[in-house]
C-alpha positions, -999 to 999 in steps of 0.1 A, spaced: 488 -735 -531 485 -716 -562 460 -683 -569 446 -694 -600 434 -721 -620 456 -720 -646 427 -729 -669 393 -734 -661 375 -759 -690 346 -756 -667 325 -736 -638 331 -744 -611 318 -743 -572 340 -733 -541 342 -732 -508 359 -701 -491 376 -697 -460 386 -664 -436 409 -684 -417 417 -673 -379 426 -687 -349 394 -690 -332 366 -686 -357 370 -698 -395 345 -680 -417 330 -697 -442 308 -692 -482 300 -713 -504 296 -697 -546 304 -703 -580 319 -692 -612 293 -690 -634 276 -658 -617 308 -647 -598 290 -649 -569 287 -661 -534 271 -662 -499 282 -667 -462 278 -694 -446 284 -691 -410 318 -697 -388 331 -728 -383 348 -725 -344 387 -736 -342 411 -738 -319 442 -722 -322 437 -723 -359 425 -760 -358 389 -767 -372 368 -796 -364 375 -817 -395 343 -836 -393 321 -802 -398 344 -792 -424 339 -827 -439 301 -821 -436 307 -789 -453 323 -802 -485 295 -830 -486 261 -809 -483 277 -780 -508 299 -804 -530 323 -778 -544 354 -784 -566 379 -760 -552 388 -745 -522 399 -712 -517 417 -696 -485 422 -656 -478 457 -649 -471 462 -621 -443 496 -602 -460 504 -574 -439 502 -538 -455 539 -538 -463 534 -570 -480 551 -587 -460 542 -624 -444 522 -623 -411 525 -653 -382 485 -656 -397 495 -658 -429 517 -689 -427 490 -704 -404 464 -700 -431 485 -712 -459 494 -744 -438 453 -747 -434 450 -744 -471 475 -772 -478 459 -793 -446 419 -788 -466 439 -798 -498 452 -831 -485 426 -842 -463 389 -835 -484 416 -838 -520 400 -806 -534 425 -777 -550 433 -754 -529 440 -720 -537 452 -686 -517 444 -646 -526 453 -616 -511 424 -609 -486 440 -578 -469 413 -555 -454 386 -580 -463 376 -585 -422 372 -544 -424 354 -544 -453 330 -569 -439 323 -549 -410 317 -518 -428 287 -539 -447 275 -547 -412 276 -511 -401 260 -495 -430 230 -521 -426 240 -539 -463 247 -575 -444 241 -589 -417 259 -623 -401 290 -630 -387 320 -605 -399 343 -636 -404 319 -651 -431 314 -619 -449 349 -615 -453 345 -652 -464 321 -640 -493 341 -612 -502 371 -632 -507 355 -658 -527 337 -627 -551 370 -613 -554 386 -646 -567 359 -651 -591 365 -617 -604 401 -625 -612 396 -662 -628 406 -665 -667 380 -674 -690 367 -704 -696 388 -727 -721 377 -735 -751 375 -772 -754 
């Protein structure tokens, strides 16, 4: 699982993930804007979605990447969550064969819930973070490729 493209000759649309153990949030955006939305939560357990609604997912939106937030701890070290959400990553990757890519999402799950607080958002914290995520991958993609 890599971070970036490392071109893009196109824009492209993505799914997003805030992977946890019991509740995988989800948004849908794409490059062109930067932008993206929640979705809602898909429900796992013990870090294990229902493949089918996932499946559903990547029909109805039709994206062409994946992208997964990975939980580094504030030392930047590895967390147990971490390594569970890479593995997810490399599972959506070989199952719904999309590229799969991982960012840095530390803090994200706070920041989502200080939207909710402050009345900006409103939905499930796990999607937000979801959306944030995804808007901060778009704001670190290279430029489109000339052709």
């Amino acid at each position: 699982m890599q971070t970036y493209p490392q071109k893009l000759r196109k824009h492209i649309k993505v799914l997003a993930f805030d992977f946890g153990t019991k509740r995988i949030g989800v948004a849908y955006g794409q490059s062109l804007t930067g932008t993206a939305q929640a979705l809602g939560v898909i429900p796992a357990r013990d870090g294990i979605p229902d493949w089918r609604e996932l499946e559903t997912l990547v029909v109805q939106w039709q994206p062409d990447a994946f992208v997964v937030g990975l939980p580094y701890n504030m030392d930047d070290s590895e967390s147990e969550l971490l390594i569970r959400a890479r593995k997810f990553g490399q599972r959506l990757e070989g199952k719904l064969h999309k590229p799969c890519y991982g960012i840095d999402e530390r803090l994200s799950s706070f920041e989502a819930r200080g939207e909710l607080l402050r009345g900006e958002s409103t939905g499930a914290v796990d999607s937000l973070a979801a959306r944030l995520i995804l808007e901060a991958w778009f704001a670190g993609l290279p430029p489109l490729a000339p052709e």
